[in-house]
Z-matrix of the N, CA and C atoms (Angstrom, degrees):
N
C 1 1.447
C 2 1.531 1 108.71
N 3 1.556 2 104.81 1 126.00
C 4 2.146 3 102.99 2 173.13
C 5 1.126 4 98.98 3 -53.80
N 6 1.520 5 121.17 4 150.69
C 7 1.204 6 136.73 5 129.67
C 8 1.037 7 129.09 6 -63.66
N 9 1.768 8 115.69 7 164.73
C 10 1.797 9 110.02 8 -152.18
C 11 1.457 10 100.27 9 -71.05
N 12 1.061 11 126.27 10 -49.35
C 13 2.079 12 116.40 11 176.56
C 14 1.598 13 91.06 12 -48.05
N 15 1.168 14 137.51 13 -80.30
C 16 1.588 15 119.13 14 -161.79
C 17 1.493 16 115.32 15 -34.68
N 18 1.887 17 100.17 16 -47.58
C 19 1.970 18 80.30 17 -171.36
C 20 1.537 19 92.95 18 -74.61
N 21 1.394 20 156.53 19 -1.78
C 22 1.162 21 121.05 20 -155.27
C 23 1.797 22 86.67 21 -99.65
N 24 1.153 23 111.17 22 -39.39
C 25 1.222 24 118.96 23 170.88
C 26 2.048 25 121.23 24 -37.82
N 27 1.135 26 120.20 25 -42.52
C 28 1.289 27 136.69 26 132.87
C 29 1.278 28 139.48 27 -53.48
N 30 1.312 29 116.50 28 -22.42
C 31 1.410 30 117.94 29 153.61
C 32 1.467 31 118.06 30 -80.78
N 33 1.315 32 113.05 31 -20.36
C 34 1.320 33 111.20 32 173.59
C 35 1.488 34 112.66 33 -89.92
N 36 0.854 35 136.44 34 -1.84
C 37 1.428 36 134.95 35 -165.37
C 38 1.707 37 89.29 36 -99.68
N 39 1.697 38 109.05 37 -30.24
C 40 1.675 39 106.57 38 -146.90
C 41 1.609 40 92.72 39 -85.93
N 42 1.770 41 119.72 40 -22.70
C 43 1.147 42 117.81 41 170.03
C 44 1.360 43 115.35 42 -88.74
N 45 1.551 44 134.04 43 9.06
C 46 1.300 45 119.55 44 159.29
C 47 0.932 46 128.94 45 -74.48
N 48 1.944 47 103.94 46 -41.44
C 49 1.631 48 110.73 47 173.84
C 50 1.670 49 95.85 48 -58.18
N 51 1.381 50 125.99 49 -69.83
C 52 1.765 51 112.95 50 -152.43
C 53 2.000 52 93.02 51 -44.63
N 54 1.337 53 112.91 52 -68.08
C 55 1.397 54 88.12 53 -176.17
C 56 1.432 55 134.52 54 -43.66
N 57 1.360 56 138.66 55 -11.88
C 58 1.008 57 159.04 56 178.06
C 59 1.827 58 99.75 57 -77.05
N 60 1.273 59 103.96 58 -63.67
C 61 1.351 60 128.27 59 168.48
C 62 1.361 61 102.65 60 -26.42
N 63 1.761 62 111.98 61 -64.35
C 64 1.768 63 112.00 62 -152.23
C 65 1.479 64 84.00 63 -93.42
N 66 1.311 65 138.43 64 -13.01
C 67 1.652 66 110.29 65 -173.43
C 68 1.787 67 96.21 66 -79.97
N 69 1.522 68 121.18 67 -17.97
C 70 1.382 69 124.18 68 -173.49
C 71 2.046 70 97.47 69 -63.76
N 72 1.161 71 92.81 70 -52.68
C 73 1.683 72 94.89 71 -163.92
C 74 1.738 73 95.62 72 -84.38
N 75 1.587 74 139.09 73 -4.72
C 76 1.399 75 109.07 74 142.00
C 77 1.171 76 134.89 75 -64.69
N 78 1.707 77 109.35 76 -18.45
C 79 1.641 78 117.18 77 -174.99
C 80 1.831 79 87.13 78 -80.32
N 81 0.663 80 144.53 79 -17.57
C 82 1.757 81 135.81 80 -160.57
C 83 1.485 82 96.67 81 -98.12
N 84 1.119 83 120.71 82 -45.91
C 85 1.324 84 133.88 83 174.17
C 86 1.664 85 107.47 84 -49.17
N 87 1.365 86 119.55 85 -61.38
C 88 1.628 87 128.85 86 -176.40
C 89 1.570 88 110.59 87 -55.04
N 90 1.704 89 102.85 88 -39.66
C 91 1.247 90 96.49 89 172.92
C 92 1.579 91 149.53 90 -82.99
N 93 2.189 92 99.35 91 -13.68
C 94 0.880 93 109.36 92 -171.58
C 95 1.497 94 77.14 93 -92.01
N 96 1.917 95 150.74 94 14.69
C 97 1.306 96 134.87 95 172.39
C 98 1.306 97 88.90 96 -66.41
N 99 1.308 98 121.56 97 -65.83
C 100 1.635 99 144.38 98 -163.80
C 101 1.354 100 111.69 99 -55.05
N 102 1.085 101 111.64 100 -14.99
C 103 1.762 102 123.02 101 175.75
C 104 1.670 103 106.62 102 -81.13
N 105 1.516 104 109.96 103 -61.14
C 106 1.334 105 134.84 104 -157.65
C 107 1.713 106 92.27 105 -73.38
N 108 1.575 107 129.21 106 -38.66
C 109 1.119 108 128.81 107 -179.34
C 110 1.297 109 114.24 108 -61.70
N 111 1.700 110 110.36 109 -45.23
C 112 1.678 111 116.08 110 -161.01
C 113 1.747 112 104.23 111 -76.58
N 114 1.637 113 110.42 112 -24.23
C 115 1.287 114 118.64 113 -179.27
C 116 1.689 115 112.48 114 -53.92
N 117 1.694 116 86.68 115 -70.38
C 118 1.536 117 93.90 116 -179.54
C 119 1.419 118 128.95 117 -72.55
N 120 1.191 119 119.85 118 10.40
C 121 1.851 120 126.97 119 147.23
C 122 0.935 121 94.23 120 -99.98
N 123 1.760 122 159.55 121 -49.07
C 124 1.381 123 110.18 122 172.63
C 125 1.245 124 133.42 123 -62.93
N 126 1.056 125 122.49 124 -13.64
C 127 1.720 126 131.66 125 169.28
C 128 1.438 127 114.96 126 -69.46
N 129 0.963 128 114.46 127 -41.45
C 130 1.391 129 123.29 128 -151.04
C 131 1.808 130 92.97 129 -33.09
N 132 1.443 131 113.61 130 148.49
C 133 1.177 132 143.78 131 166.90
C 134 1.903 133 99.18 132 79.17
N 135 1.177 134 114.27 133 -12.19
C 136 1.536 135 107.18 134 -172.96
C 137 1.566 136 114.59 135 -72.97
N 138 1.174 137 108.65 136 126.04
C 139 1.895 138 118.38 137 175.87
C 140 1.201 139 107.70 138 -90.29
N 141 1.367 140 132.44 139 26.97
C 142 1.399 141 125.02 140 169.75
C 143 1.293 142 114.96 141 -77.51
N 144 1.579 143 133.63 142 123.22
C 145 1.345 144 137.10 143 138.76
C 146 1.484 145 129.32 144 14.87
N 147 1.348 146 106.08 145 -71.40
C 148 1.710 147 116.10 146 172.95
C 149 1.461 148 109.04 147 -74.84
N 150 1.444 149 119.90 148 -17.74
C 151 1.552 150 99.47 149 -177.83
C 152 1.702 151 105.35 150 -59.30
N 153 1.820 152 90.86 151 -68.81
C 154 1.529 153 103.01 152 172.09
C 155 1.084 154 116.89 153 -17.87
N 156 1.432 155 113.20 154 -62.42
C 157 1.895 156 118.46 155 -171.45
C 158 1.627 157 122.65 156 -64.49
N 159 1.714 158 103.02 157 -32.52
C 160 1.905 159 95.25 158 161.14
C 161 1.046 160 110.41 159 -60.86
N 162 1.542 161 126.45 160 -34.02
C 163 1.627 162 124.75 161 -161.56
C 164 1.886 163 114.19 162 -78.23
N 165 1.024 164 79.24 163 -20.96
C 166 1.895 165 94.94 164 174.34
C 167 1.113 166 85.96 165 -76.33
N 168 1.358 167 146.74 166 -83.00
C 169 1.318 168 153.96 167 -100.48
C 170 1.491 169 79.56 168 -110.64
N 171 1.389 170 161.87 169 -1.65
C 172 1.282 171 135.71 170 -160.07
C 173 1.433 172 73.28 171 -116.92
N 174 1.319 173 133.34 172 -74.40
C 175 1.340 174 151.09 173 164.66
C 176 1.517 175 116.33 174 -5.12
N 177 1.104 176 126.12 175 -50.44
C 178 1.514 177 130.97 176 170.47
C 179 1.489 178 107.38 177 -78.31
N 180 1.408 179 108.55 178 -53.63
C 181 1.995 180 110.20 179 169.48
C 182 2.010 181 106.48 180 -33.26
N 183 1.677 182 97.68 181 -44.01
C 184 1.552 183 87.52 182 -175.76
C 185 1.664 184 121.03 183 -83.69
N 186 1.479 185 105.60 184 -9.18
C 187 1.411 186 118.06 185 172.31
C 188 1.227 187 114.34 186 -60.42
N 189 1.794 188 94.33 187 -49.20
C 190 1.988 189 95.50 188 -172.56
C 191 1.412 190 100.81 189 -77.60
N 192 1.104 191 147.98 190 -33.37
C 193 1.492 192 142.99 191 174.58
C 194 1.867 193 113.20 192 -56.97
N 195 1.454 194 96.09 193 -55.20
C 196 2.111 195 79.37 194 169.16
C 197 1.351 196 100.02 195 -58.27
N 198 1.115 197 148.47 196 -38.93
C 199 1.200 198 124.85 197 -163.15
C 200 1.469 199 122.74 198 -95.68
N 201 1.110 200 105.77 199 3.85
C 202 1.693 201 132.84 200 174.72
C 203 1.708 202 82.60 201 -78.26
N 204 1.485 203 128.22 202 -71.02
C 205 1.238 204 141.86 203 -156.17
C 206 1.514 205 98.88 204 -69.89
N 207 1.050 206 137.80 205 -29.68
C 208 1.709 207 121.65 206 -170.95
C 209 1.735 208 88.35 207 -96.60
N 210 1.007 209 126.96 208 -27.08
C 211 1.571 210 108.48 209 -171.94
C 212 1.764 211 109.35 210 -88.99
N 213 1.459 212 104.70 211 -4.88
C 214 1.774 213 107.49 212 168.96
C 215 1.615 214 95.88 213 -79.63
N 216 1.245 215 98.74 214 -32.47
C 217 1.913 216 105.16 215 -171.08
C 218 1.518 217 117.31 216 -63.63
N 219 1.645 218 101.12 217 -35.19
C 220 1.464 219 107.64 218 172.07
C 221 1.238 220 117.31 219 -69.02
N 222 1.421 221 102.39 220 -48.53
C 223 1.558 222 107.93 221 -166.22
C 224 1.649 223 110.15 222 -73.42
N 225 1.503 224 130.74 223 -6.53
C 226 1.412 225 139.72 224 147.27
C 227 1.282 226 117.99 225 -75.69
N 228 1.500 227 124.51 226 -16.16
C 229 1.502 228 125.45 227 172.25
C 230 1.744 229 96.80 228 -68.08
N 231 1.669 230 109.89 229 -70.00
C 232 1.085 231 123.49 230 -173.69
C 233 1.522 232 121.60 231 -54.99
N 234 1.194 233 131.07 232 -47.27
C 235 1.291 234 131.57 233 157.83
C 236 1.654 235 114.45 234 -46.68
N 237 1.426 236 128.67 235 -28.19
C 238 1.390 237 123.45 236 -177.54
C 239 1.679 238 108.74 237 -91.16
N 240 1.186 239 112.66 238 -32.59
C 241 1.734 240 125.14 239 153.64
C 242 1.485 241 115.92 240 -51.75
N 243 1.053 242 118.35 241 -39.42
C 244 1.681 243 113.66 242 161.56
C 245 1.241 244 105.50 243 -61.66
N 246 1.422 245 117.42 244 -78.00
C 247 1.487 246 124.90 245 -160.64
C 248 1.724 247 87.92 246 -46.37
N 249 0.585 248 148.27 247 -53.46
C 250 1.564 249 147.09 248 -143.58
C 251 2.134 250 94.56 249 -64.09
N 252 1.706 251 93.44 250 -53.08
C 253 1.545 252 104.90 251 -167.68
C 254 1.292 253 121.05 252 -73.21
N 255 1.658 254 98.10 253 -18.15
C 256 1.418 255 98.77 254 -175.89
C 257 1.834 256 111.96 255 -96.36
């Protein structure tokens, strides 16, 4: 069985990767900004069907990613609240 420095020692390692993790999906985030920006100035004024529908679809892709990113954020809040208690 670890001892308490080993698991805390492992809890810290397990919140470097998730932080590592969420700085990965802010860089994905910046780029699908830069994606979603260059789209909708090339569109601009077009009434086509599929434009709309990438723009939904890029738009929700960035919904589920903040929320990919605040629940790595929690789960590094909460993992550092252990280490703290234990």
């Amino acid at each position: 069985m670890p001892s308490v420095d080993e698991i805390k020692l492992y809890v810290a390692a397990s919140v470097q990767r998730t932080e590592s993790a969420a700085i990965g999906i802010r860089g994905v985030l910046d780029r699908l900004d830069e994606a979603l920006a260059q789209l909708r100035l090339t569109t601009v004024g077009s009434v086509h069907p599929t434009v709309a529908q990438a723009l939904v679809r890029l738009e929700e892709c960035r919904g589920k990613l903040i929320e990919a990113e605040t629940l790595a954020r929690g789960a590094i809040d909460a993992a550092d609240q252990y280490r703290a208690i234990i």
